[in-house]
N, C-alpha and C positions, 0 to 999 in steps of 0.2 A: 421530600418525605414528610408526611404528617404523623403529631405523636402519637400517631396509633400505630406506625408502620407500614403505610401505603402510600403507593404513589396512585395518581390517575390520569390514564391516555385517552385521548380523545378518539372513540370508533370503540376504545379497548375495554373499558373501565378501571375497576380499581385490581391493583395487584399489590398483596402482601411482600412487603422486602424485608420487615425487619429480621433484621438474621442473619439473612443471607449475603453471602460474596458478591465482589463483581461476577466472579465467575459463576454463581451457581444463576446472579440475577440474569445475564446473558441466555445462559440457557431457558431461564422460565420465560422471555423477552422472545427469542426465537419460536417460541411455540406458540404466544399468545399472540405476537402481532403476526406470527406467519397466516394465524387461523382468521385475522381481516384483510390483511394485505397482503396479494400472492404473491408478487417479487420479493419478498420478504422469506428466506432460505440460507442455509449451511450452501457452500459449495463456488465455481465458478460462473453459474449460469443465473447468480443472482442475479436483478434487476435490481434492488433495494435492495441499502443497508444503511445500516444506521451505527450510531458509535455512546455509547456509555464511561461516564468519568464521576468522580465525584465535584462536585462544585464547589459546597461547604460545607465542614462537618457543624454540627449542632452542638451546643454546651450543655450540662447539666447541671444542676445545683446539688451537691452533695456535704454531707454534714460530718464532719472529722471528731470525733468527744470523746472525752477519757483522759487518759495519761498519755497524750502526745504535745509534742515539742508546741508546736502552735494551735489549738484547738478553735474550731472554725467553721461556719460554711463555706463551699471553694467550687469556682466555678470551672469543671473541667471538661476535656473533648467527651463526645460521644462513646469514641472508642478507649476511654481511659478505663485502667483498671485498679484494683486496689492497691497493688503497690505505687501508681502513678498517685493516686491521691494521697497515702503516706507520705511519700517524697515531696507533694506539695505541702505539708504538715510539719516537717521535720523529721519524722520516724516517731517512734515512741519514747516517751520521756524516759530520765534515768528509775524513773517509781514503774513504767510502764510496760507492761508484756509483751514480750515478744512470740508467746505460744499458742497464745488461744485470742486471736484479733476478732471479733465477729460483725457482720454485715448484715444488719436488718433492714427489709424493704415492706413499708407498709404492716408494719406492728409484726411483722415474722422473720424467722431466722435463716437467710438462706443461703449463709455460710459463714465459717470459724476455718480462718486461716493460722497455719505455723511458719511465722519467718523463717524457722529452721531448717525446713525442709527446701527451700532456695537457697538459703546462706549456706545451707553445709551440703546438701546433696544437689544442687542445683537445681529442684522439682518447682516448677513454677503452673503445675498444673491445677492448685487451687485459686489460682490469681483470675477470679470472674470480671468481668466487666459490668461497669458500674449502669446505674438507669436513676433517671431523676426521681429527686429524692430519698435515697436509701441515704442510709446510714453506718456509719464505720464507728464503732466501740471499743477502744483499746483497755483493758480493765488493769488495773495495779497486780504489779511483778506477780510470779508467786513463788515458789521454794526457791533462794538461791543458793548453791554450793559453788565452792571454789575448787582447782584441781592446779597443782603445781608443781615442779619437777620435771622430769624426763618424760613429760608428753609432747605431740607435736603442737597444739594447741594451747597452750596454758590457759588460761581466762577463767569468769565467774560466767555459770551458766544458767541457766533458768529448769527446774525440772519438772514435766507433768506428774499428777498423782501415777505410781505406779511406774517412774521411769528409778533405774537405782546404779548400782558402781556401774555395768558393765555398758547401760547407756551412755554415761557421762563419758568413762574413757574414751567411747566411740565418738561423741561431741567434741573432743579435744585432741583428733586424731588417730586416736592409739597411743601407744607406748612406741619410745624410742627404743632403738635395736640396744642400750646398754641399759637399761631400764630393768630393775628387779620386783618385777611383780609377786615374788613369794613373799612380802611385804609392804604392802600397801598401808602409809599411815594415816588415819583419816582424827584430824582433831576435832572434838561433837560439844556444842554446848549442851549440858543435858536436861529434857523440857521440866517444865516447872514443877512439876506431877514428883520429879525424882530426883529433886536438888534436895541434898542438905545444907547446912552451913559448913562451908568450906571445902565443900565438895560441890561445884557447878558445871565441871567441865572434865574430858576422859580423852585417853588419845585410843584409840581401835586401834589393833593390827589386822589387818585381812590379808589373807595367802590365797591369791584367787588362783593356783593354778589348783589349789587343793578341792574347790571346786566343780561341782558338777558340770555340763554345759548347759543343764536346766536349771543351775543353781546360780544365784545373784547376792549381793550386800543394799540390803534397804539403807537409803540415806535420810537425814535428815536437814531441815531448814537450816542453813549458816555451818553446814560442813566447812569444814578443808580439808581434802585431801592431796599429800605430798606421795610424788612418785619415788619411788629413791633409786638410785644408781649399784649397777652391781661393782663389785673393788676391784682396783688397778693393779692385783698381786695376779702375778701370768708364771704356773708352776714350771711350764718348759722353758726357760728362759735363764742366760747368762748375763754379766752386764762389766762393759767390758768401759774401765776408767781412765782419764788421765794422759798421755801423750801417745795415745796410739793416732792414726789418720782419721781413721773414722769411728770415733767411743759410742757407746749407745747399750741399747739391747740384741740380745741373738738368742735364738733358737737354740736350743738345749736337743739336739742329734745324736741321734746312740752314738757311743764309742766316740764322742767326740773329746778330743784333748786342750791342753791350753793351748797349747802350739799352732792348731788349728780356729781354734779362736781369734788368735791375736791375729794372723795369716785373713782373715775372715775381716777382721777391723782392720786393714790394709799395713797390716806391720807396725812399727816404732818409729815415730818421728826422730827426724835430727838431731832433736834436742833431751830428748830421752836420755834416762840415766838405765845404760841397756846392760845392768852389771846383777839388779835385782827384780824382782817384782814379786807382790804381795797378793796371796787370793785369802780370800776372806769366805769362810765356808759357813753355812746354819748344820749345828746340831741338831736333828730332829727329835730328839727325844727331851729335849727342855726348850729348843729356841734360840738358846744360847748363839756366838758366833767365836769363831778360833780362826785366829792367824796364821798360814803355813807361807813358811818364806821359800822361794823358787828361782834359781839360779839362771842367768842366762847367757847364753855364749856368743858370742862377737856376733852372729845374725841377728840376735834379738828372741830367740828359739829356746824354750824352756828345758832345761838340761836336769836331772831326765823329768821325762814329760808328764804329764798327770791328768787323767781322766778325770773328766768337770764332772760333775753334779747339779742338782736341781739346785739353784738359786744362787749360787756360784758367784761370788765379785772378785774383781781383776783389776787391780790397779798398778799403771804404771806411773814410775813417778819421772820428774825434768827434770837433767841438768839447771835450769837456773830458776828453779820452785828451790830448790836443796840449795843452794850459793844464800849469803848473807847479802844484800845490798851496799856494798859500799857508797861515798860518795865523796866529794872537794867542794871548797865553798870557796867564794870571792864577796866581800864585802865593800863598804869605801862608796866612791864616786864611778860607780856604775848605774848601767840605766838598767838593767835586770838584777839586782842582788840576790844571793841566798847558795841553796846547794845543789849543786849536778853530778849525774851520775856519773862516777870516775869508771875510765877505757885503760885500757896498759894502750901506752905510748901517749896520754895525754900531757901536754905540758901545760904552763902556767898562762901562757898566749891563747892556744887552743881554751883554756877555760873562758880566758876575758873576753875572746868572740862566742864563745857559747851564750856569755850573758849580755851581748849587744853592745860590747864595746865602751867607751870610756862616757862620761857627762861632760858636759862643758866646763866645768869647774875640777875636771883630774888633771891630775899630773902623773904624768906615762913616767917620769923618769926617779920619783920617788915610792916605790912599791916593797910593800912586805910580805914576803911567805915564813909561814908558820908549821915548820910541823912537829908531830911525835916522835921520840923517838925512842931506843929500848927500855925495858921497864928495870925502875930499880926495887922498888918492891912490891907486892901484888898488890895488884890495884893502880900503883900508882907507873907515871909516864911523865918525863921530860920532855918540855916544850922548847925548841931551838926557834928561835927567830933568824931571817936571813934578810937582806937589802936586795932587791931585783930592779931592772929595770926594763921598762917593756922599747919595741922598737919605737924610734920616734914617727918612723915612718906613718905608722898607724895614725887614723885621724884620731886629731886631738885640739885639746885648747890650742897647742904650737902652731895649729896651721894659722893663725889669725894673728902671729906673734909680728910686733913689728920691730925692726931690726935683725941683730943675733940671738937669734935661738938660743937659751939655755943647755948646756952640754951636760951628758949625767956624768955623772961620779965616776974617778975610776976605778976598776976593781972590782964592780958590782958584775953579777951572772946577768945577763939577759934572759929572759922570762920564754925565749923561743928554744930554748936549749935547758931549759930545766924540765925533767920528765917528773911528774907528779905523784906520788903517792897516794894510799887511801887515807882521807883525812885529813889531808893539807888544807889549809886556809890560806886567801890570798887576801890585801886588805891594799883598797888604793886611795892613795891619802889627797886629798884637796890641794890645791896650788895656791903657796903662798901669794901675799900680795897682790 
């Protein structure tokens, strides 16, 4: 193919291609060689045929200028087009526009492309194909606004003269489904013409559903606009605390009661203190909140029962939220020291494998418990000290003793027969010698 766009067949002459398909060449090929060579036919009773491919495609020299990533001449296919030779460029630089790219061929304009309309609507139908020599002009940015919040898009966008809020939302997806568009905050620096000192910048509210649908909010250069979120206060709604199965929120249903509620949060846990429970109501006429105490009968079932209201809380309280923590400690020549939580039936044995047992340097058979005992005047508490001794059996220094064993003391309680109190301290003392 010559850069004029012909080919030339011998018998045939020349034939214009540029432009055209394989397929549409086929067909002007069918006609032109059928009219010198007569086996030359559509059909089966051809005698002649012939076969059409491309061979090589041809490069152009094209010229990238402006505010792109690499600016350049760049030598690209035949069939390339202006997005092909951006990408070969970088895109447009961060100064560089992406709305109005234009393509001059031969000192004329014969096209201005918008990346937008690909990047956001997929339209790739101004994306021409390039011819040697033209030119690609990417020009510096021009208005940008910011949009952030509750849109699907967030980002800074570029705006044409004459594009305003309702465009931009649509650039940035839309609003999200929890998104409060009767407030739209848009922060403006305000242009020079109408700064004073100390006054250079304004935040707008716009309430776009108030709005016409011919009606728009003009922006300007270096907006931001923030989408804001409507509030998480839901008027039909109960909220149900604390040792039920399943706490949360519910649905506020006519004629509904607590009883039904709690029945609704799957009942009272086991460990529920299932003797009281606390609803906590809003006064509507200041806000206010009042406590109404509610009695409950061996099912867990509000005795008598009490028709909920809007905004209505529920709480149930545990068994072992409401108990004090107790606890026992062991000190000395163990290998976990400090304090554990005391059990009814723990003894003094049970505590010293709770805390891993002896160190190599204990002696199991000289042990001290410590406890309190009744008060003689407020405040104060007597301390009894006692002598224990633990089994020797347990590993210990003893097992590496060589000879006889040391015997304990007689008279002392063994430590597997002492039940513990809240507050006992045990203390195991290092082995002489």
């Amino acid at each position: 193919v010559t850069r004029e766009g012909f080919i030339v067949i011998p018998d045939v002459g020349q034939i214009f291609v540029n432009g055209l398909t394989l397929g549409d060449l086929t067909d002007v090929l069918y006609g032109r060689l059928g009219a010198v060579y007569s086996g030359v036919r559509r059909g089966a009773d051809a005698t002649t045929t012939f076969h059409l491919a491309l061979g090589r495609l041809r490069s152009n020299l094209v010229y990238i200028v402006g505010d792109v990533s690499i600016p350049a001449g760049y030598q690209i296919s035949s069939v390339a087009t202006v997005f092909n030779a951006l990408y070969n460029a970088g895109g447009p630089s961060e100064q560089g526009s992406m709305r109005s790219i234009e393509v001059r061929r031969g000192g004329r304009l014969v096209a201005e492309l918008d990346l937008y309309d690909y990047l956001i609507r997929g339209d790739a139908s101004a994306d021409i194909r390039l011819e040697q020599g033209d030119r690609i002009f990417v020009p510096i940015v021009g208005s940008q606004v910011s949009i952030q919040g509750l849109v699907r898009r967030p980002a800074i966008y570029e705006l044409k003269p004459g594009e305003q809020l309702r465009d931009l939302i649509a650039f940035a997806g839309g609003p999200r489904p929890e998104a409060y568009v009767r407030r739209i905050q848009i922060d403006r620096i305000l242009p020079p013409a109408e700064r004073t000192p100390g006054l250079e910048r304004v935040i707008v509210d716009v309430d776009l559903e108030a709005l016409a649908d011919n009606e728009d909010f003009a922006l300007l250069d270096g907006d931001r606009v923030t989408v804001s979120g409507i509030g998480e206060r839901r008027s039909n709604q109960v909220v149900v605390e604390g040792h039920v199965e399943r706490p949360g929120l519910f649905e506020l249903v006519p004629n509904m009661t607590l009883g039904d509620v709690i029945t609704r949060a799957g009942g009272l846990r086991l460990d529920a203190f299932d003797v009281v429970a606390h609803l906590i109501r809003v006064v509507p006429s200041d806000s206010t909140t009042v406590l109404e105490r509610v009695s409950l009968d061996v099912g867990g079932q509000p005795v008598p029962d009490v028709l909920l209201r809007e905004l209505d809380r529920v709480v149930i309280y545990g068994r072992s939220e409401l108990r004090t923590d107790v606890f026992v400690s062991i000190n000395g020549e163990i290998k976990n020291p400090g304090s554990f939580p005391f059990a009814v039936g723990m003894t003094a044995e049970d505590l010293l494998l709770a805390a891993g047992g002896f160190t190599d340097a204990a002696d199991p058979l000289t042990a001290q418990l410590v406890r309190q005992e009744g008060r003689i005047t407020l405040g104060d508490t007597v301390a009894i000290s006692r002598d224990i001794v633990f089994d020797p059996a347990l590993p210990s220094a003893l097992d590496g003793f060589d000879g006889v064993a040391p015997e304990p003391a007689s008279g002392l309680d063994m430590a597997r027969d002492i039940e513990l109190r809240s507050g006992d301290r045990v203390f195991v003392r290092r082995m002489q010698g």
